[in-house]
ROPAVEX-653313 format. One record per residue: residue number from 1; z, x, y of N, C-alpha, C in turn. Coordinates in nm, 2 decimals. Layout:
N
torvo,npz,npx,npy,capz,capx,capy,cpz,cpx,cpy
NUM,Z,X,Y,Z,X,Y,Z,X,Y
...
END
This chain:
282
torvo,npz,npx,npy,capz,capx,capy,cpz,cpx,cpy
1,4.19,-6.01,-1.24,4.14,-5.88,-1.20,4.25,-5.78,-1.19
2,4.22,-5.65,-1.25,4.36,-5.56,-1.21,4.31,-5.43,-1.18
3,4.37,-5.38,-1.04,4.30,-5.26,-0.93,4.35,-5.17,-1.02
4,4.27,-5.10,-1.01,4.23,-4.97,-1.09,4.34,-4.86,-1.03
5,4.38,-4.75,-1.10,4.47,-4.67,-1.04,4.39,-4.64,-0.91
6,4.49,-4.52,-0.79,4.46,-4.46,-0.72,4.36,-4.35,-0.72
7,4.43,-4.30,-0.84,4.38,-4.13,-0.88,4.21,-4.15,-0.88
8,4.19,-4.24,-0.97,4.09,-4.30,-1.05,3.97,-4.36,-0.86
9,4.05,-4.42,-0.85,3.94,-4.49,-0.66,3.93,-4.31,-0.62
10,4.01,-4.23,-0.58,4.01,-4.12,-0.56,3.87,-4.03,-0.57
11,3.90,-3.99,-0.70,3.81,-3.90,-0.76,3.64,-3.99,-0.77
12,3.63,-4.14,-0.84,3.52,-4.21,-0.73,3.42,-4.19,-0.60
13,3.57,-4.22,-0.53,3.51,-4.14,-0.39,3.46,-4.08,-0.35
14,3.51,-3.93,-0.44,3.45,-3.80,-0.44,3.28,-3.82,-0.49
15,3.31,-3.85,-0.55,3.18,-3.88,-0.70,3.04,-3.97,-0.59
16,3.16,-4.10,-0.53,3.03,-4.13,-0.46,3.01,-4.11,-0.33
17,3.03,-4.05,-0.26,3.01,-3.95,-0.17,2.87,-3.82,-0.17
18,2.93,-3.79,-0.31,2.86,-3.69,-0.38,2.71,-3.73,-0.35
19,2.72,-3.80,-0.46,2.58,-3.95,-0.48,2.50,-3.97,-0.38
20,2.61,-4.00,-0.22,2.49,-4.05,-0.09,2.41,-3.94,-0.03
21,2.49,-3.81,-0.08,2.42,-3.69,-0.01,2.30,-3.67,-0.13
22,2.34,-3.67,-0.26,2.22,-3.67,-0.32,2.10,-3.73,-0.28
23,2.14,-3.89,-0.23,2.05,-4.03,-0.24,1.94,-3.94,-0.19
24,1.97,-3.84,-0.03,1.86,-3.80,0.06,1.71,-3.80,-0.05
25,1.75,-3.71,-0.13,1.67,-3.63,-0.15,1.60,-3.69,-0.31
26,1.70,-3.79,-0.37,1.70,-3.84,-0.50,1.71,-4.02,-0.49
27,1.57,-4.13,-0.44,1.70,-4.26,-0.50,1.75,-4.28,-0.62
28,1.70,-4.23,-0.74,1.71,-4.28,-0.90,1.85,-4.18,-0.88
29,1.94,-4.10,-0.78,2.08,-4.04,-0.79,2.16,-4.22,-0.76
30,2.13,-4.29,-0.70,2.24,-4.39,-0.63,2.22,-4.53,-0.73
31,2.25,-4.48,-0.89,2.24,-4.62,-0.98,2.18,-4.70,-1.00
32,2.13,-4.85,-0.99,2.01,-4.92,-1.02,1.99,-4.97,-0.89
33,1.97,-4.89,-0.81,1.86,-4.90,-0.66,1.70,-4.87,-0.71
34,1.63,-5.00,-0.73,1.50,-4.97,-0.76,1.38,-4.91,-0.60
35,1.46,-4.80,-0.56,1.40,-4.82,-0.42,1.27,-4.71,-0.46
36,1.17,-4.67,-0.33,1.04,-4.61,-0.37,1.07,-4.47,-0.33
37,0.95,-4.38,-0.34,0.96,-4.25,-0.29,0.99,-4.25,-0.12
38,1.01,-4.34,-0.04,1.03,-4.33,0.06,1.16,-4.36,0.13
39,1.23,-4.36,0.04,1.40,-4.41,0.04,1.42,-4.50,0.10
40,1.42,-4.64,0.09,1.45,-4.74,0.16,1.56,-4.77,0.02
41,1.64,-4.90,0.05,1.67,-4.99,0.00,1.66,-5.14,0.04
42,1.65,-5.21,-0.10,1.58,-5.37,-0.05,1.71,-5.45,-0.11
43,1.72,-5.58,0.01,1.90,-5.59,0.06,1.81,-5.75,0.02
44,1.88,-5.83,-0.06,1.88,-6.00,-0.07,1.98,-6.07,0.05
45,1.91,-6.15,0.15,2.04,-6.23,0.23,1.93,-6.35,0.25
46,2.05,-6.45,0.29,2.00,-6.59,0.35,1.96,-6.54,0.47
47,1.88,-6.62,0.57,1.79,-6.63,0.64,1.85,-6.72,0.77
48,1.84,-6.81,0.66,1.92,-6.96,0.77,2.10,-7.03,0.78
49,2.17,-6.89,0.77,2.33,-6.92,0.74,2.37,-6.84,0.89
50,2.37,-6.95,0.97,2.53,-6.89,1.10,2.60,-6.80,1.05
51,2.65,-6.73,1.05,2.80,-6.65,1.08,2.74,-6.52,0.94
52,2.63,-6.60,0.84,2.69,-6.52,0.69,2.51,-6.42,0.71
53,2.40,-6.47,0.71,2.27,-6.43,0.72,2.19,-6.48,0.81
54,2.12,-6.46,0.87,2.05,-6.52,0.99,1.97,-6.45,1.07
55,1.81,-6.46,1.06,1.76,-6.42,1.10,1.72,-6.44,1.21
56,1.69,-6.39,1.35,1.70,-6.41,1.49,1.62,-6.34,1.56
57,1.47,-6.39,1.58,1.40,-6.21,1.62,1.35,-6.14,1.59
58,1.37,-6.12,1.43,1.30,-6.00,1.41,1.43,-5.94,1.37
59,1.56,-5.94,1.41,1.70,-5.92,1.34,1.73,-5.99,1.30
60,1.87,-5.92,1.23,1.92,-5.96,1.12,2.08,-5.99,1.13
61,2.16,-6.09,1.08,2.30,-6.14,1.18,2.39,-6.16,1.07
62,2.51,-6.16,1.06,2.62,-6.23,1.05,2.70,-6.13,0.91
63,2.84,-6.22,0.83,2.93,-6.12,0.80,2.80,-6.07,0.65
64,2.74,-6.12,0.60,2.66,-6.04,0.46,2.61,-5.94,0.49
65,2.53,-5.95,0.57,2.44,-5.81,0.69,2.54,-5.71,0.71
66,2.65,-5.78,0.77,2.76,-5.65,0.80,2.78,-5.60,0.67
67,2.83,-5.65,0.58,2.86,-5.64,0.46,2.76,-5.50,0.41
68,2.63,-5.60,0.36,2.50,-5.51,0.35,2.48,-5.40,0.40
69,2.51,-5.36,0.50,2.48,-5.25,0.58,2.60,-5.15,0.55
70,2.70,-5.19,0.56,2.83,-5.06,0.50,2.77,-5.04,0.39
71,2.74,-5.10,0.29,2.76,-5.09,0.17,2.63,-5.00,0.16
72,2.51,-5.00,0.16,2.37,-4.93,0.26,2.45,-4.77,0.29
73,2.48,-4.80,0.40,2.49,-4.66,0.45,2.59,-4.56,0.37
74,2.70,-4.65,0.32,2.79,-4.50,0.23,2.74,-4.50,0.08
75,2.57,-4.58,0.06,2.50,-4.52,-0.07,2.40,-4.42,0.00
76,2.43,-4.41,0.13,2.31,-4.30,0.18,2.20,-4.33,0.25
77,2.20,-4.45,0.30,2.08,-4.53,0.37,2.13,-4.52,0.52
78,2.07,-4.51,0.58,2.04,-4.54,0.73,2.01,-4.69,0.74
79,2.08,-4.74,0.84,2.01,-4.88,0.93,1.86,-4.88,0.89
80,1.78,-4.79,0.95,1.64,-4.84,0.94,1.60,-4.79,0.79
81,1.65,-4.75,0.71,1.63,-4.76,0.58,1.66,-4.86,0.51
82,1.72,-4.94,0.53,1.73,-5.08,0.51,1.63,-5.19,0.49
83,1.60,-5.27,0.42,1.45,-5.39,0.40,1.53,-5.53,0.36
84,1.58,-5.60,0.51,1.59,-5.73,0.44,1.50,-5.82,0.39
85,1.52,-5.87,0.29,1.47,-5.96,0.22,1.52,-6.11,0.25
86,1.43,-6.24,0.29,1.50,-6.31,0.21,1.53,-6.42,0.06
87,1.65,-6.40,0.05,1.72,-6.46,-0.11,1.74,-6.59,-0.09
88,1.68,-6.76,-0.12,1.67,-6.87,-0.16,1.78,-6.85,-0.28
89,1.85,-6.98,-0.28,1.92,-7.00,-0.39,1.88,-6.96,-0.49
90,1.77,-7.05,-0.56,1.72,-7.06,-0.66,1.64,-6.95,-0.72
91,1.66,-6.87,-0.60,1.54,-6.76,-0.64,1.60,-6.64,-0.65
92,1.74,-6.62,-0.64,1.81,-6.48,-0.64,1.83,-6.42,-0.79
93,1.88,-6.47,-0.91,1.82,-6.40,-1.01,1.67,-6.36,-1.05
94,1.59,-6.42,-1.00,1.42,-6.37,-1.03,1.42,-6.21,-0.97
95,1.46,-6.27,-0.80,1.44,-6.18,-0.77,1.52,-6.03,-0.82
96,1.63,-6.04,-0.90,1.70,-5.94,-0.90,1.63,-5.86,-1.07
97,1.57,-5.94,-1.13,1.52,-5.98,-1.27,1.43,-5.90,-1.25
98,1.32,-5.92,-1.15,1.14,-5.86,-1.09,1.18,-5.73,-1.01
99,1.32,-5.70,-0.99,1.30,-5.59,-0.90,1.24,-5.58,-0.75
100,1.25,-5.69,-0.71,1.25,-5.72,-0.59,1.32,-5.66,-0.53
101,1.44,-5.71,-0.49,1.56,-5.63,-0.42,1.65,-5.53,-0.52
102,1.69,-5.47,-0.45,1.85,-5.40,-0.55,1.94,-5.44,-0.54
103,1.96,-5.54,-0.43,2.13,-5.61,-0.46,2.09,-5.73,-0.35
104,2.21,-5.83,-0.38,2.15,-5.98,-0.30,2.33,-5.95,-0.25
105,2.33,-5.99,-0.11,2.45,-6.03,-0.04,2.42,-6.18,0.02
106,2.46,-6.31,-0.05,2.40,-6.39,0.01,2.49,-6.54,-0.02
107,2.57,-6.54,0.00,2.71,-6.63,-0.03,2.70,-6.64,-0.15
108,2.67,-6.55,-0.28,2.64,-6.57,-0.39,2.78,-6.52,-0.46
109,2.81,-6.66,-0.51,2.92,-6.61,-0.60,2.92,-6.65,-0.74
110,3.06,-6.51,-0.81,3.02,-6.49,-0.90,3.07,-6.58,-1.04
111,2.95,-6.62,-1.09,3.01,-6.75,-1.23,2.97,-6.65,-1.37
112,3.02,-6.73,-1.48,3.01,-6.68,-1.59,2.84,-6.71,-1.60
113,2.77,-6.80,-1.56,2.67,-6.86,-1.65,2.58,-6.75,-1.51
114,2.61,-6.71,-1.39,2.52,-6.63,-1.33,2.50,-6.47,-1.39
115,2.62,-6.46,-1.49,2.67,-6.35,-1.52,2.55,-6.30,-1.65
116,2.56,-6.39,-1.74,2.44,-6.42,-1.83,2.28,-6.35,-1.77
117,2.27,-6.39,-1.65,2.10,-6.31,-1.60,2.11,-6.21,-1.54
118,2.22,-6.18,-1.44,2.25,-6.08,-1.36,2.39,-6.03,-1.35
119,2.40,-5.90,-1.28,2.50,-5.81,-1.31,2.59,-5.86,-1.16
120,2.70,-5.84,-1.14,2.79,-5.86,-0.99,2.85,-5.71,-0.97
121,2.85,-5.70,-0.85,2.96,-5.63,-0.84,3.06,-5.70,-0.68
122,3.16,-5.65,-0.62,3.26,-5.75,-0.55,3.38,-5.78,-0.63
123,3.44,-5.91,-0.59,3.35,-5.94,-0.47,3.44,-5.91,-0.31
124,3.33,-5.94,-0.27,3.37,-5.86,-0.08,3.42,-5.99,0.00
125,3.46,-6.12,-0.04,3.50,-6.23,0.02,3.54,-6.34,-0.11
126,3.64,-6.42,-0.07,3.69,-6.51,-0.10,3.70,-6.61,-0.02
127,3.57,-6.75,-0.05,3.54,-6.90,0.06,3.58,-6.94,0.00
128,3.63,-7.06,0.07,3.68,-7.22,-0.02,3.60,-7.31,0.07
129,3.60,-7.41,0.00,3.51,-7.55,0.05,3.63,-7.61,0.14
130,3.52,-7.65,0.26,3.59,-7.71,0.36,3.52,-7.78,0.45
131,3.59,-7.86,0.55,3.47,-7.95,0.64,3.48,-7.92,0.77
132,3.33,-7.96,0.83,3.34,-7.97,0.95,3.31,-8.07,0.98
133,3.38,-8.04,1.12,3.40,-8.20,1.19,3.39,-8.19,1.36
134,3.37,-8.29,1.43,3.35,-8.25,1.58,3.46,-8.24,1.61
135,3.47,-8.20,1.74,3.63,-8.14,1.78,3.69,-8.22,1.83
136,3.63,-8.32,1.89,3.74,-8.47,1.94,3.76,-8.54,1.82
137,3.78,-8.51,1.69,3.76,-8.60,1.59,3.91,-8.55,1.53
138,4.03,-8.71,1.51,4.14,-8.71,1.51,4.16,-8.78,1.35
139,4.06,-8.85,1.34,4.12,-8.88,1.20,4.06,-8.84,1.06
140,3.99,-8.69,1.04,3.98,-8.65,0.92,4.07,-8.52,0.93
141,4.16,-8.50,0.81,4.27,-8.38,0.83,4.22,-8.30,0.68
142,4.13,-8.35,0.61,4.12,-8.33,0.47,4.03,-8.41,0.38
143,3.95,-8.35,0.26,3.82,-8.46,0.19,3.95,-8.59,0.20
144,4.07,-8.58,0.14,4.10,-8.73,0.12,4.06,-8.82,0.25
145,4.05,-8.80,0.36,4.01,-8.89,0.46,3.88,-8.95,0.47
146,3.80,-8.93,0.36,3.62,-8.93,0.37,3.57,-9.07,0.30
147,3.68,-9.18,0.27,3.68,-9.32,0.24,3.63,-9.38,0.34
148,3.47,-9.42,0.31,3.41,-9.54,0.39,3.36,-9.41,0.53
149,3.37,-9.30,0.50,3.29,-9.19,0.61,3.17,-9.15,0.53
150,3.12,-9.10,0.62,2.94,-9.05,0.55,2.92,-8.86,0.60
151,2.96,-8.85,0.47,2.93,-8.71,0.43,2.85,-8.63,0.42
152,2.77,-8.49,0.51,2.62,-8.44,0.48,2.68,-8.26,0.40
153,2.58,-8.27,0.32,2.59,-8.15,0.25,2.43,-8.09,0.19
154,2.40,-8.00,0.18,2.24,-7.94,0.15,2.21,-8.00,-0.02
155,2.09,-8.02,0.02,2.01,-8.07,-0.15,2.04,-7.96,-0.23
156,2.08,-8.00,-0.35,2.09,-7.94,-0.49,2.23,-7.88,-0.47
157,2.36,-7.90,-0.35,2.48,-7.86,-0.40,2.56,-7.96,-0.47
158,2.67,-7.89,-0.49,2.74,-7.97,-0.58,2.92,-7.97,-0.49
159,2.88,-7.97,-0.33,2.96,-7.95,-0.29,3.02,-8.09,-0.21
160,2.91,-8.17,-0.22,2.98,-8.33,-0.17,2.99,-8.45,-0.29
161,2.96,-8.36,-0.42,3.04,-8.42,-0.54,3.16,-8.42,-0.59
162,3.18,-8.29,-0.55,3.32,-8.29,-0.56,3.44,-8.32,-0.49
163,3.39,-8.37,-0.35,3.46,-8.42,-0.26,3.47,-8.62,-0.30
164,3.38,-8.62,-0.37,3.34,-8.82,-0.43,3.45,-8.76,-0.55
165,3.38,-8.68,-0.65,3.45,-8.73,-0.76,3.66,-8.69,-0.74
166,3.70,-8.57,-0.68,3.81,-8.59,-0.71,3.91,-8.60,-0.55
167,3.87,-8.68,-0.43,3.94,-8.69,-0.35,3.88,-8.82,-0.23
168,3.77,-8.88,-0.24,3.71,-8.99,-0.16,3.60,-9.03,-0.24
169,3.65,-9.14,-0.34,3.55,-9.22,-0.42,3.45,-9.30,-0.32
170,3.51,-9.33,-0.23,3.41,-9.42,-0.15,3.35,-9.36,-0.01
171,3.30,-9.24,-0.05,3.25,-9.20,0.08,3.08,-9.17,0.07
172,3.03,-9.17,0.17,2.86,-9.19,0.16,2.80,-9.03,0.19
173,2.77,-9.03,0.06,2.67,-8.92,0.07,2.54,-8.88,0.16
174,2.52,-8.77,0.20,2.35,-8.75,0.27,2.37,-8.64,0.21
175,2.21,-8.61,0.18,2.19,-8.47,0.20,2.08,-8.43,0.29
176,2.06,-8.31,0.31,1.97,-8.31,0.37,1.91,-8.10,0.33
177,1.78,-8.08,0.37,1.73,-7.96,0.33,1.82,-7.83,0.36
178,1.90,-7.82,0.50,1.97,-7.73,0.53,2.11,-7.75,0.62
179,2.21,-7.63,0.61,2.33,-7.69,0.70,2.30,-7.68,0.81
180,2.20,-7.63,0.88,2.17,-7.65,1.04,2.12,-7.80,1.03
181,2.08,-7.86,0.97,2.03,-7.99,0.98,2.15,-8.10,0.97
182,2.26,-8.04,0.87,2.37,-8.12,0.87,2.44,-8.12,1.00
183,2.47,-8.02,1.09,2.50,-7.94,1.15,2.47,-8.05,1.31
184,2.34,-8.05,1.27,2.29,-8.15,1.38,2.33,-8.31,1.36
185,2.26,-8.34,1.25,2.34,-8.48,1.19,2.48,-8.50,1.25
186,2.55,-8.41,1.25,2.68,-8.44,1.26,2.75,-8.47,1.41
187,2.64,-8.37,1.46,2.65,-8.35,1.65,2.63,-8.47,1.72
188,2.49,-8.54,1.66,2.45,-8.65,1.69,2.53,-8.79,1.61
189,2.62,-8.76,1.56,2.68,-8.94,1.52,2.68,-8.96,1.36
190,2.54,-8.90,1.30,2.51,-8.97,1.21,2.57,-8.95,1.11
191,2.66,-8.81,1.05,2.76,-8.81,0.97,2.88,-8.77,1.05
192,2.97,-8.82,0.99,3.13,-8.77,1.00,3.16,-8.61,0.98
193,3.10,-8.57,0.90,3.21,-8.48,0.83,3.06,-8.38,0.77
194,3.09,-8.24,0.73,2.98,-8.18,0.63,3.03,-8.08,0.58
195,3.02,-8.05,0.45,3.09,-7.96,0.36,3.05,-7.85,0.28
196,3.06,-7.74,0.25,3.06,-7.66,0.20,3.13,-7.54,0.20
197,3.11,-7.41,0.21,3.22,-7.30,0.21,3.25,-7.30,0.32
198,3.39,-7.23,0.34,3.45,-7.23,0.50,3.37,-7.18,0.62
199,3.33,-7.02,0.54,3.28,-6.92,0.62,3.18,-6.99,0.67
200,3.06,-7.02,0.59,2.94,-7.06,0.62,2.94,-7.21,0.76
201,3.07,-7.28,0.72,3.11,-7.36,0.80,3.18,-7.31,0.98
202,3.24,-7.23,0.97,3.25,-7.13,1.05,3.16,-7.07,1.15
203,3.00,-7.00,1.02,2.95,-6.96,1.12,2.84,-7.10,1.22
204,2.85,-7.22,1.16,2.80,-7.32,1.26,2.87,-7.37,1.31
205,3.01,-7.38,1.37,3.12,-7.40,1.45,3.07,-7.25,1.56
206,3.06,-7.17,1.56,3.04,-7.08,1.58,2.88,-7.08,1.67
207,2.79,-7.13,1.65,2.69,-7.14,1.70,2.70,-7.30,1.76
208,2.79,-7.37,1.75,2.80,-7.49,1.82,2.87,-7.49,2.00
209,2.91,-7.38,2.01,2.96,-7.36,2.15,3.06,-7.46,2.17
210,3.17,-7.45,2.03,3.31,-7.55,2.10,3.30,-7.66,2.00
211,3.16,-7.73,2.02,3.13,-7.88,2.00,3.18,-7.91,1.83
212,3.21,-7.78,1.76,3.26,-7.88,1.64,3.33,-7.74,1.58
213,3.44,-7.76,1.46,3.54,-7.73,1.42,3.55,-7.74,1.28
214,3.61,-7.65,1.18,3.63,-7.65,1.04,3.84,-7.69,1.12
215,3.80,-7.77,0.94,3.90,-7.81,0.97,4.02,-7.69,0.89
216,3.96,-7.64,0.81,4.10,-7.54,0.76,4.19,-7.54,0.70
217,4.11,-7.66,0.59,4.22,-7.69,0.46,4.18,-7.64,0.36
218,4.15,-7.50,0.28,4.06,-7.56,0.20,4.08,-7.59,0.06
219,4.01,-7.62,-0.02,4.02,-7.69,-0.18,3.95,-7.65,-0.29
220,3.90,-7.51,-0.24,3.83,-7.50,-0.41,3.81,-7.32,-0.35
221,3.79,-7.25,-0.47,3.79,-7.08,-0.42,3.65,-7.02,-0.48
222,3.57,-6.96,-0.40,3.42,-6.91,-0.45,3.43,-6.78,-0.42
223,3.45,-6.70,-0.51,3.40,-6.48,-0.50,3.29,-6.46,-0.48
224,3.25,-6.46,-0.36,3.08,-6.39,-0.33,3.12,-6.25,-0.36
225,3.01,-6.22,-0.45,2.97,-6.12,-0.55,2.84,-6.02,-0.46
226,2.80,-5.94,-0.50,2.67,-5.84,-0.46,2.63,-5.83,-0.57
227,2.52,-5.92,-0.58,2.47,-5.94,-0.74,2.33,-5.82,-0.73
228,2.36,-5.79,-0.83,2.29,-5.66,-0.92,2.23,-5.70,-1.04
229,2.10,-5.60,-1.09,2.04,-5.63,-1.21,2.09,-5.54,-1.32
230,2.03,-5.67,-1.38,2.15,-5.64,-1.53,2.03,-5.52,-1.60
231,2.15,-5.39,-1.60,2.08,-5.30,-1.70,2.15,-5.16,-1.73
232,2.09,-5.03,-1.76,2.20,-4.95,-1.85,2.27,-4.95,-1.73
233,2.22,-4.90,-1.59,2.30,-4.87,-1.49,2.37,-4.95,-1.42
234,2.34,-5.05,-1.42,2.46,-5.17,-1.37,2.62,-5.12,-1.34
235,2.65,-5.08,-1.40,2.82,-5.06,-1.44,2.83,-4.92,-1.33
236,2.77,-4.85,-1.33,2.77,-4.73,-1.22,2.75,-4.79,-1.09
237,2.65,-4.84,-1.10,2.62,-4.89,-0.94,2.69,-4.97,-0.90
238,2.76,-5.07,-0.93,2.88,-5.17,-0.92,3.00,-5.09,-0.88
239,3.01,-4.98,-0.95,3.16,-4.89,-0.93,3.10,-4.86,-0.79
240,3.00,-4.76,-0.72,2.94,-4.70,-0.58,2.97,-4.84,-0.50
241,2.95,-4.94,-0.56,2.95,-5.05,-0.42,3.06,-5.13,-0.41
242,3.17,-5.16,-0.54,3.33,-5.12,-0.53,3.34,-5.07,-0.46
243,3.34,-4.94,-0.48,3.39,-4.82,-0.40,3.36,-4.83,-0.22
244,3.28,-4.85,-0.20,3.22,-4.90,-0.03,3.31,-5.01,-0.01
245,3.29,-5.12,-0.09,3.34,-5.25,0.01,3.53,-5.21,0.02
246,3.56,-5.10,-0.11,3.70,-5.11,-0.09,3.72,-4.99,0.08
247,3.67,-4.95,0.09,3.66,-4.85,0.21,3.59,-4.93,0.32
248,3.56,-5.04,0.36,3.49,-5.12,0.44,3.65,-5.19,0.50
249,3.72,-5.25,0.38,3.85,-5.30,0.43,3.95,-5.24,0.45
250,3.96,-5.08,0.41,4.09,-5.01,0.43,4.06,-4.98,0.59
251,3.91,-4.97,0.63,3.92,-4.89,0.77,3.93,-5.01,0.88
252,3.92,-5.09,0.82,3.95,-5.24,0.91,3.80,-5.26,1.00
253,3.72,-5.24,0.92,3.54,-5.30,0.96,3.54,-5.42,0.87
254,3.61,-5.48,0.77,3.61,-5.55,0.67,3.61,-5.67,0.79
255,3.74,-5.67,0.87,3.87,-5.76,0.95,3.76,-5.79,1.06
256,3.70,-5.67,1.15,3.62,-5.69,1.26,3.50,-5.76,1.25
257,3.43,-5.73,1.07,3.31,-5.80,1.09,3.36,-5.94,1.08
258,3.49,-6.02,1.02,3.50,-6.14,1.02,3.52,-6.22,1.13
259,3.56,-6.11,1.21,3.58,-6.14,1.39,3.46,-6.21,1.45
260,3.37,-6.06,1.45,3.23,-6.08,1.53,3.19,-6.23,1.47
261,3.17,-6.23,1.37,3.09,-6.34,1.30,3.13,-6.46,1.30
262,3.27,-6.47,1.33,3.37,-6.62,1.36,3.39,-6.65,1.50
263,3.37,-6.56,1.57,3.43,-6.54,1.73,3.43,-6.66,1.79
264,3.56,-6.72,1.82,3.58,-6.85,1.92,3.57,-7.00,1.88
265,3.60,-6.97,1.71,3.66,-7.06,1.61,3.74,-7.09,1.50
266,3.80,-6.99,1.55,3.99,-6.98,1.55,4.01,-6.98,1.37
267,3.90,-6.94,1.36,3.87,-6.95,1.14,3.94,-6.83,1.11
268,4.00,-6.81,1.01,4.08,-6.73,0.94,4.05,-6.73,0.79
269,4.04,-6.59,0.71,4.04,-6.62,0.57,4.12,-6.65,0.54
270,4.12,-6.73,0.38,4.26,-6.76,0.32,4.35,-6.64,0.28
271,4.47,-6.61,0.32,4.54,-6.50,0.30,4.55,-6.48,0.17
272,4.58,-6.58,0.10,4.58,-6.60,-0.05,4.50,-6.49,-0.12
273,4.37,-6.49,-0.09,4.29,-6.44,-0.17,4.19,-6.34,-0.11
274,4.21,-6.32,0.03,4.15,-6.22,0.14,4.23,-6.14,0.23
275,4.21,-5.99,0.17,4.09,-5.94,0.13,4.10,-5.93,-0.02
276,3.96,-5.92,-0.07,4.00,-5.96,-0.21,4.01,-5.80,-0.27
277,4.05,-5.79,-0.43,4.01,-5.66,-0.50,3.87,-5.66,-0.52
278,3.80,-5.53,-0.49,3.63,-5.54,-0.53,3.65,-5.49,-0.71
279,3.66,-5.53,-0.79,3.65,-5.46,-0.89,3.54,-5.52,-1.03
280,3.51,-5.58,-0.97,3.37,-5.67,-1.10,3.26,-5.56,-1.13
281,3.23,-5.60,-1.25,3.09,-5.52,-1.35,3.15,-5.34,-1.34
282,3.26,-5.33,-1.34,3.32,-5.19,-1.37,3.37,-5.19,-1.51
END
């Protein structure tokens, strides 16, 4: 990825600025926002993710929401102009395909073969795969320790394969329907260890009150993207939501939402690669 001059984010700025005052009065001004005559926008997020989406109430929680909502308001939307949706794995290109939503924030990151149905723009984070583990628990430091341990990870990922095939051949798989379920599994005895992206691991460390811990190694790098539908406008509205998330992190709301959402599990992004450049589908 290579950040675009100054001059160039600059004049942007200007441009999309322009755009959110238009939005009032215009949605077809703010790029491929399929929103109605009544100006809303419709926002894709997980439902059932600690720290990242989560629905609680009748509200709406964690760092995508935060995410979602900057990104919302400097295209011209108000809070209550906002319509969460929720985005199922399986079902976030349909929905972006049907015009369901206008953009998914939903630990969705961005691959070539996702790239094929739908458009990205981002991305606004950089996770790696990592584990959690209970907090009295002294002998996993890393997947290599997961020989003859029993591993929980959600149906249809491919995130406790990768821990078998290239670092603990002999460790015992579960799955189970969701990570709060692993989550629990894990509280109660029945697995060791449960894996997938840090954040998401984070935010159920985070909703555990102490009782368990990412361990903070991690081993593989995923770009959650703000996936968009693929069409003429794509490439404009990716630049407006560039443009937001790069202004999300200069004012240091990027840093705070990672706070709120991690608070009192000592989780940290990888410096390496956080905060990342937003510059995809420009």
């Amino acid at each position: 990825m290579v950040r675009t001059t100054t001059l160039r984010r600059v004049c942007r700025g200007v441009v999309a600025a322009l755009c959110a005052t238009a939005c009032v009065a215009s949605v077809a001004a703010c790029g491929s926002a399929s929103g109605s005559s009544d100006h809303t926008i419709k926002v894709g997020i997980k439902f059932d993710q600690p720290g990242l989406g989560f629905k609680k109430s009748g509200t709406y929680e964690g760092f995508d929401v935060d995410v979602a909502r900057y990104i919302a308001n400097q295209l011209g939307y108000t809070d209550a102009e906002i319509e969460f949706k929720e985005a199922p794995s399986k079902q976030r290109e349909a929905m972006l395909q049907n015009g369901d939503v206008d953009m998914i924030l939903a630990s969705y990151s961005i691959t070539d073969e996702r790239k094929k149905a739908v458009d990205f723009a981002g991305p606004y984070f950089v996770a790696g795969q990592d584990l959690l583990i209970r907090s009295n628990e002294k002998g996993i430091t890393g997947p290599q320790d997961l020989n003859g341990k029993r591993l929980c990870s959600v149906t249809g990922s491919t995130s406790a394969k990768v821990v078998k095939e290239k670092f603990a051949k002999e460790v015992q798989l579960m799955e189970q329907p969701g990570y709060a379920e692993c989550a629990t599994a894990l509280l109660s005895g029945i697995v060791d260890a449960v894996t997938t992206d840090d954040i998401i691991l984070a935010g159920l460390a985070a909703a555990s009150r102490g009782k368990l811990k990412v361990v903070g190694k991690p081993f593989t790098q995923e770009y959650y993207g703000v996936g968009i539908k693929k069409d003429a406008d794509s490439k404009e509205f990716a630049t407006k939501i560039n443009d937001a998330i790069e202004e999300m992190i200069k004012t240091g709301e990027w840093e705070r939402a990672i706070e709120t959402n991690t608070k009192g599990t000592g989780y940290r992004p990888d410096p390496k690669y956080n905060p990342p450049t937003p510059d995809e589908g420009e």
